[in-house]
C-alpha positions as CSV (number, residue, x, y, z in Angstrom):
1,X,-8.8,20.0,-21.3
2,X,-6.2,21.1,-19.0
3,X,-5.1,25.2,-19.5
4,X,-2.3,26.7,-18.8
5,X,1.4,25.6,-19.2
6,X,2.8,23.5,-16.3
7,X,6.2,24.1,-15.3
8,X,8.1,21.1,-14.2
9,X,11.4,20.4,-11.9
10,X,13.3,17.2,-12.5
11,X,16.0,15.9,-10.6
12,X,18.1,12.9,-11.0
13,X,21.2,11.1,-10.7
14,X,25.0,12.8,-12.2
15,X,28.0,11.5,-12.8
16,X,29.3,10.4,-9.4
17,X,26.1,9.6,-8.4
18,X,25.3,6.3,-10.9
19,X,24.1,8.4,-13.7
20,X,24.2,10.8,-16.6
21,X,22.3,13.8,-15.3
22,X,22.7,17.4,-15.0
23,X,21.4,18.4,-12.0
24,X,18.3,19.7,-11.6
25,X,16.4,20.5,-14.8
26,X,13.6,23.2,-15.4
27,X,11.2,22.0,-18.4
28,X,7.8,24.3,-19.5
29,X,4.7,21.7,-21.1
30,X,4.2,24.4,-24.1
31,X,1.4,25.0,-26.7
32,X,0.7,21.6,-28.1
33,X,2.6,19.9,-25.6
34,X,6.0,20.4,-26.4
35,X,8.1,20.4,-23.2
36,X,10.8,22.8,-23.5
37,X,14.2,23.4,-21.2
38,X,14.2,26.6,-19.5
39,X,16.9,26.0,-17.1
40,X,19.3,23.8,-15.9
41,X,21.7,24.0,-12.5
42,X,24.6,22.1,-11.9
43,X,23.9,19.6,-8.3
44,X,25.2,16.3,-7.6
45,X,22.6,13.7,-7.6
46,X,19.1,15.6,-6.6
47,X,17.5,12.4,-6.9
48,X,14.5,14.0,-5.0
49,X,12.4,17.3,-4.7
50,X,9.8,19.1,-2.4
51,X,8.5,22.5,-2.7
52,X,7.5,25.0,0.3
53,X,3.8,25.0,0.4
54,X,4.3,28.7,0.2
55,X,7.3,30.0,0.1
56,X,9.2,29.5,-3.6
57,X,12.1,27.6,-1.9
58,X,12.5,24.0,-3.7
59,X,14.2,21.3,-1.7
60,X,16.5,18.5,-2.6
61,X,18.3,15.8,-1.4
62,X,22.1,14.8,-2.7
63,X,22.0,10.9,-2.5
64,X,25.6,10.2,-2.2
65,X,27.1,8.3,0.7
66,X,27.9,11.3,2.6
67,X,24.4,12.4,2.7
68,X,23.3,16.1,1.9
69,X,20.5,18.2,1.3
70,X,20.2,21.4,-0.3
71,X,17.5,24.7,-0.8
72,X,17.3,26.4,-4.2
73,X,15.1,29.3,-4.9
74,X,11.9,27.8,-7.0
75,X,12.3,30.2,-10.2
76,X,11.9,28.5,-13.7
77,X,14.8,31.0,-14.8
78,X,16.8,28.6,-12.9
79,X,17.1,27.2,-9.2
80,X,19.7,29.5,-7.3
81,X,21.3,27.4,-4.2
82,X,20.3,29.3,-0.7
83,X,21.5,26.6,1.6
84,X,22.9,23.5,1.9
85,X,23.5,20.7,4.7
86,X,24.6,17.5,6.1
87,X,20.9,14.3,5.4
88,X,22.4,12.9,8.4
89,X,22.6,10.0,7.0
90,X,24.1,7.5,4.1
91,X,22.2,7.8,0.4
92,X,19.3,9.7,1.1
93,X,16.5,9.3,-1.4
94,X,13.0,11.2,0.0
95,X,12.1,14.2,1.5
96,X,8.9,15.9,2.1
97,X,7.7,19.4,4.1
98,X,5.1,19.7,6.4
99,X,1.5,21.4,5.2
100,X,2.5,24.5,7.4
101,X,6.3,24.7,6.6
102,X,7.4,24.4,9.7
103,X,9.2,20.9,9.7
104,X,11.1,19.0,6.6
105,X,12.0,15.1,6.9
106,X,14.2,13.1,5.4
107,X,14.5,9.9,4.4
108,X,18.1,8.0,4.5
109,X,18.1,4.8,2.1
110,X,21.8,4.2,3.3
111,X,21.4,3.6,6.9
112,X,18.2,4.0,7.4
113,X,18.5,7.3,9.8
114,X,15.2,9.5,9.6
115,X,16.0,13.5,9.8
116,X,14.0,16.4,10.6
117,X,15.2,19.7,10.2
118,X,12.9,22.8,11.6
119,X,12.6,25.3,8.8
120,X,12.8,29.0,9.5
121,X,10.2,31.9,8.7
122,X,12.5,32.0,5.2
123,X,12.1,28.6,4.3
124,X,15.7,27.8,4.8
125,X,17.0,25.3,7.4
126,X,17.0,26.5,11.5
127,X,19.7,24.7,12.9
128,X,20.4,21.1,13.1
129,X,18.4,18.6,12.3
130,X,17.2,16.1,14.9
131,X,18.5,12.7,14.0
132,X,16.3,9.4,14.5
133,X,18.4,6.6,13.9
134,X,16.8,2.8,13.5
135,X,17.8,-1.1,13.7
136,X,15.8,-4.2,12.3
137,X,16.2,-6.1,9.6
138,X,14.1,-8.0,7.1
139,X,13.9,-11.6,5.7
140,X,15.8,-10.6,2.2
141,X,19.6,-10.8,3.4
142,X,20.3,-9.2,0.0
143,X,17.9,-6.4,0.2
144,X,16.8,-6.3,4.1
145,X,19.8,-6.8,6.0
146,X,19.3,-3.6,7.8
147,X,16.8,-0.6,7.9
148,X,16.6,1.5,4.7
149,X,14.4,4.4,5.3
150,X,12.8,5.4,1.6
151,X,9.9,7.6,1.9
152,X,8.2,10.2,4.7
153,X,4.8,11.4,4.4
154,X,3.1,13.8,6.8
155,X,-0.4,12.5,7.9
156,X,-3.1,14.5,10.0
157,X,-2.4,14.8,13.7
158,X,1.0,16.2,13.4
159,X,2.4,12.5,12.4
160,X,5.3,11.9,10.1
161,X,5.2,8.4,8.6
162,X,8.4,6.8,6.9
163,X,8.6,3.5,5.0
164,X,11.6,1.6,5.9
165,X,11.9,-1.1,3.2
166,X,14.5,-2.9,5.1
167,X,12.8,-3.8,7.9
168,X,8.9,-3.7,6.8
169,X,7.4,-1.0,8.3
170,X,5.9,2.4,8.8
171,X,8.0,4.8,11.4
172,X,6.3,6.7,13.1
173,X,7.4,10.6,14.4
174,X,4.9,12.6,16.4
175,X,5.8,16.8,15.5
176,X,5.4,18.7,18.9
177,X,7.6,21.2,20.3
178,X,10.4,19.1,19.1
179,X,10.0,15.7,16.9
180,X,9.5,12.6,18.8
181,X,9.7,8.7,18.1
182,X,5.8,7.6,18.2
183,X,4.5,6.2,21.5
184,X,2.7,3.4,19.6
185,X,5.9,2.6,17.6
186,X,6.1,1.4,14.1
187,X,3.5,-0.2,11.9
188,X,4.5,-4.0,10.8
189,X,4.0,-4.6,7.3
190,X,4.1,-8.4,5.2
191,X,7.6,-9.5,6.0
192,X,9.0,-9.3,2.8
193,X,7.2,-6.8,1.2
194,X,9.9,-4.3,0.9
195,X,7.7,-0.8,1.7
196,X,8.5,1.9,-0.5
197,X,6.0,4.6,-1.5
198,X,2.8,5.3,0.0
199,X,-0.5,7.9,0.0
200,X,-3.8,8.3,1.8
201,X,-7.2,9.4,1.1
202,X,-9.9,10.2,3.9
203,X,-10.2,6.8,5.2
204,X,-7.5,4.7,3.8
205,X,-3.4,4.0,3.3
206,X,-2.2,2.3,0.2
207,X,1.3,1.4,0.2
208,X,3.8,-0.1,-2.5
209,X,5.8,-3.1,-1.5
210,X,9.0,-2.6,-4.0
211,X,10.2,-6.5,-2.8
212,X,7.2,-8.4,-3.1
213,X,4.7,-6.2,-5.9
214,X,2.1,-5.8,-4.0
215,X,-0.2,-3.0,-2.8
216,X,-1.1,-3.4,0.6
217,X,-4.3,-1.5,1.8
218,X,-4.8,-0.6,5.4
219,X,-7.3,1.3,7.1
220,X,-6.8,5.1,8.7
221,X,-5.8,3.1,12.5
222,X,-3.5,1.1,9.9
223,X,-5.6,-2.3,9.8
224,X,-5.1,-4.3,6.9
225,X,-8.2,-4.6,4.6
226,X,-6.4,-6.6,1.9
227,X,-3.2,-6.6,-0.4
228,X,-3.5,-6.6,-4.3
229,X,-0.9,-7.2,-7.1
230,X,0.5,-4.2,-8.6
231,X,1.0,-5.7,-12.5
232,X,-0.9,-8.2,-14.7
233,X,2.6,-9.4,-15.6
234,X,4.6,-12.6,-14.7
235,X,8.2,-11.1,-14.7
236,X,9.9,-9.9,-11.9
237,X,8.6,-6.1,-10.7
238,X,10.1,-3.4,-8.6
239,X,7.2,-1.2,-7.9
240,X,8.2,2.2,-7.6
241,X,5.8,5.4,-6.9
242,X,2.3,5.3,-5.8
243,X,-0.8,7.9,-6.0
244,X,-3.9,9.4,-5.9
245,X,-5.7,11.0,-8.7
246,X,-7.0,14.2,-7.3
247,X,-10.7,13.1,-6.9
248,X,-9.8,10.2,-5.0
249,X,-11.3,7.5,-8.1
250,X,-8.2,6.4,-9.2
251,X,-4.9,4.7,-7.4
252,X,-1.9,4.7,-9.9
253,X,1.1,2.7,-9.3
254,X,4.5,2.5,-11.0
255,X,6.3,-0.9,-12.2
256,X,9.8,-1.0,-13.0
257,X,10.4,-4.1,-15.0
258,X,7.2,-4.6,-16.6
259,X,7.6,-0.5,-17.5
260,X,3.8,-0.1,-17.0
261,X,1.5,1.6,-14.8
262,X,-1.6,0.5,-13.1
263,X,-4.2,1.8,-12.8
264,X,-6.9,1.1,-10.4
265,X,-10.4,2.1,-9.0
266,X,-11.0,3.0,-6.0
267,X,-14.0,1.7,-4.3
268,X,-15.7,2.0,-1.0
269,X,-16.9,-1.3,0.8
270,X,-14.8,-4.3,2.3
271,X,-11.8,-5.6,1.4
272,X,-8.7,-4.3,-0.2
273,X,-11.5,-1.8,-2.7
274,X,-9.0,-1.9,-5.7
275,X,-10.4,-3.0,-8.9
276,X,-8.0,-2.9,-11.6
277,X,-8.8,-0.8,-14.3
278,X,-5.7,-0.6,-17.2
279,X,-2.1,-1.0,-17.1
280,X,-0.2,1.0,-19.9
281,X,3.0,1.3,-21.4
282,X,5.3,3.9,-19.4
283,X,6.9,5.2,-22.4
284,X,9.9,4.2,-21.9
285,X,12.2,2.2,-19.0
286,X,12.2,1.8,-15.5
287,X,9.3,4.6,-14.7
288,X,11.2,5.7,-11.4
289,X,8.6,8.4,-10.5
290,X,5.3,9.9,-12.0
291,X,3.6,13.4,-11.2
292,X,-0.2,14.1,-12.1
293,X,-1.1,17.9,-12.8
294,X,-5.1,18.1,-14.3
295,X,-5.0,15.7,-17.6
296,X,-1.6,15.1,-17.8
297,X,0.8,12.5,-16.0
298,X,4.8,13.0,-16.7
299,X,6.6,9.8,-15.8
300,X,10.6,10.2,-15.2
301,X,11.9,7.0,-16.8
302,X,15.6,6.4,-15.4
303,X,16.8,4.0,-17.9
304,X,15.8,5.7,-20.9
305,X,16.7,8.9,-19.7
306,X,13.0,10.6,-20.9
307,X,10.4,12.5,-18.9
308,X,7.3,11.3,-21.2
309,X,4.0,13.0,-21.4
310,X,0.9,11.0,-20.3
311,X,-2.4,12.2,-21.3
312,X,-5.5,10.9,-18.6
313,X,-8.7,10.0,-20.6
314,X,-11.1,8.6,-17.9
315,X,-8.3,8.6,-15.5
316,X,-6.1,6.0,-17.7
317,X,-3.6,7.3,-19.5
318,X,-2.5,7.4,-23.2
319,X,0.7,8.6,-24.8
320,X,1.0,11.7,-26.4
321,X,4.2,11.2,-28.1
322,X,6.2,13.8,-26.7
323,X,9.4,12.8,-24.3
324,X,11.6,14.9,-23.0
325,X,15.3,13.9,-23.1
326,X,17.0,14.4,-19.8
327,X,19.7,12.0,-17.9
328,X,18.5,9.5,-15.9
329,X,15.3,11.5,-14.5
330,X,14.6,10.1,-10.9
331,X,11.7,12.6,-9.8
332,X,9.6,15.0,-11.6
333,X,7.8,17.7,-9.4
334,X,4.8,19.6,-10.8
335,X,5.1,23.3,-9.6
336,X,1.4,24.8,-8.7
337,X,-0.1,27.0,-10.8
């Protein structure tokens, strides 16, 4: 069994925002699994957190139409605001920091405009961000009229990846001196698919299509090996989040609508290498976002406004019972031990 007590940061959307949220929420996973408040501080809309790889400076963005994003100092006693500043961009809904700390990249649902700000020796924000801007559109005139920018990952050789759901594909950013638009361009994705989360292991990318439920596997020079549906059921399904279990044997994705998640295993040899495994019961609705910390999985379910408690037994998970009630919970961030 897992030891220690994890500590937990949630964000999510506030009054003014589209929910009923706080802020951003501090919780403790206590003796028999309890999870307990510790903090709370006031923040409009943090629907999405990062942490410093080393510094204890967590990140935020405000997903508003005037974009913003904000640093708070990481302490469980309560998230103190350090700095604040401008997404560039409409609604953003992702960010993410580099391995070294040295570059932080945001991800603009609104228009679509990608953001990288260079991060000083404290953490905090050093000077403007550059501002990549993007145009394209997909086949869904409802959901894909123009670029929507939803989730940047940092991959090896100093590349930042961002799925644009609106116009079905990976951006790509290469991180010298200054960031830089990819010499190769963007990946193309299934037109339609709607890319929206995504995570690699050693050799492969796996990445959620919100539009079209799919998984799409590709290889590490972005091949496709195959494409796999993401839930057993027949209703309609906007995936959400996507990851890795930390050996690398399991691929977990979240399904808003059937409020389940997948799981699959992950196998070596051709083809897509997905078999599925379970899919379980969320514990409650719309499972926006799910973090894994040793045996446990805590799933922030938006609609009904619980962070629930998922316990991995051979890498599928079973409830525990124990929710925690919190306004409609976007992410939930495991701080490290």
């Amino acid at each position: 069994m897992t030891t220690g007590y994890d500590v937990l940061y949630i964000g999510g959307y506030t009054p003014g925002t589209g929910g009923s949220g706080a802020g951003l929420t501090v919780v403790r996973r206590e003796e028999g699994g309890v999870l307990k408040a510790l903090a709370e501080t006031t923040a409009p809309g943090p629907s999405f957190l990062a942490l410093h790889p080393r510094l204890p400076v967590l990140y935020a963005v405000l997903e508003r139409e005037e974009g913003g994003v904000a640093a708070y100092s990481a302490d469980p006693d309560g998230p103190g605001l350090l700095a604040d500043g401008s997404s560039g961009g409409s609604y953003p809904c992702h960010l993410a920091v580099d391995p070294a700390g040295k570059w932080l990249a945001v991800a603009n649902y609104g228009d679509g405009t990608v953001a990288v700000y260079r991060l000083g020796s404290s953490g905090l924000f050093d000077g403007r961000p550059r501002l990549f801007p993007h145009q394209g559109h997909g086949p869904d005139p409802a959901r894909q009229a123009e670029p929507h920018a939803h989730q940047a990952v940092f991959g090896p050789g100093r590349v930042l990846h961002v799925s644009d759901l609106g116009t079905d594909e990976i951006r790509r950013h290469l991180l010298a001196a200054e960031p830089e638009l990819h010499p190769e361009g963007p990946v193309r994705l299934t037109p339609g698919s709607g890319p929206r989360h995504m995570v690699r292991d050693e050799d492969r990318w796996y990445v959620a299509g919100e539009l079209d439920g799919m998984v799409t596997v590709l290889d590490a020079e972005w091949r496709e090996l195959g494409r796999v549906r993401a839930s057993g059921s027949a209703g309609p399904n906007l995936v959400s989040h996507i990851e890795l279990s930390a050996d690398g044997r399991h691929l977990y994705v979240a399904n808003r609508g059937p409020d389940t998640i997948a799981v699959f295993a992950v196998e070596a040899g051709a083809g897509a290498g997905l078999v599925p495994v379970a899919e379980v019961g969320c514990g409650g609705l719309w499972p926006r976002h799910f973090a894994l910390a040793g045996e446990h999985m805590y799933v922030a379910n938006q609609r009904s406004d619980t962070v629930v408690t998922l316990l991995l037994r051979d890498g599928v998970p079973e409830p525990t019972g124990e929710a925690f009630q919190v306004g409609s919970p976007s992410c939930v961030l495991v701080a490290p031990a």
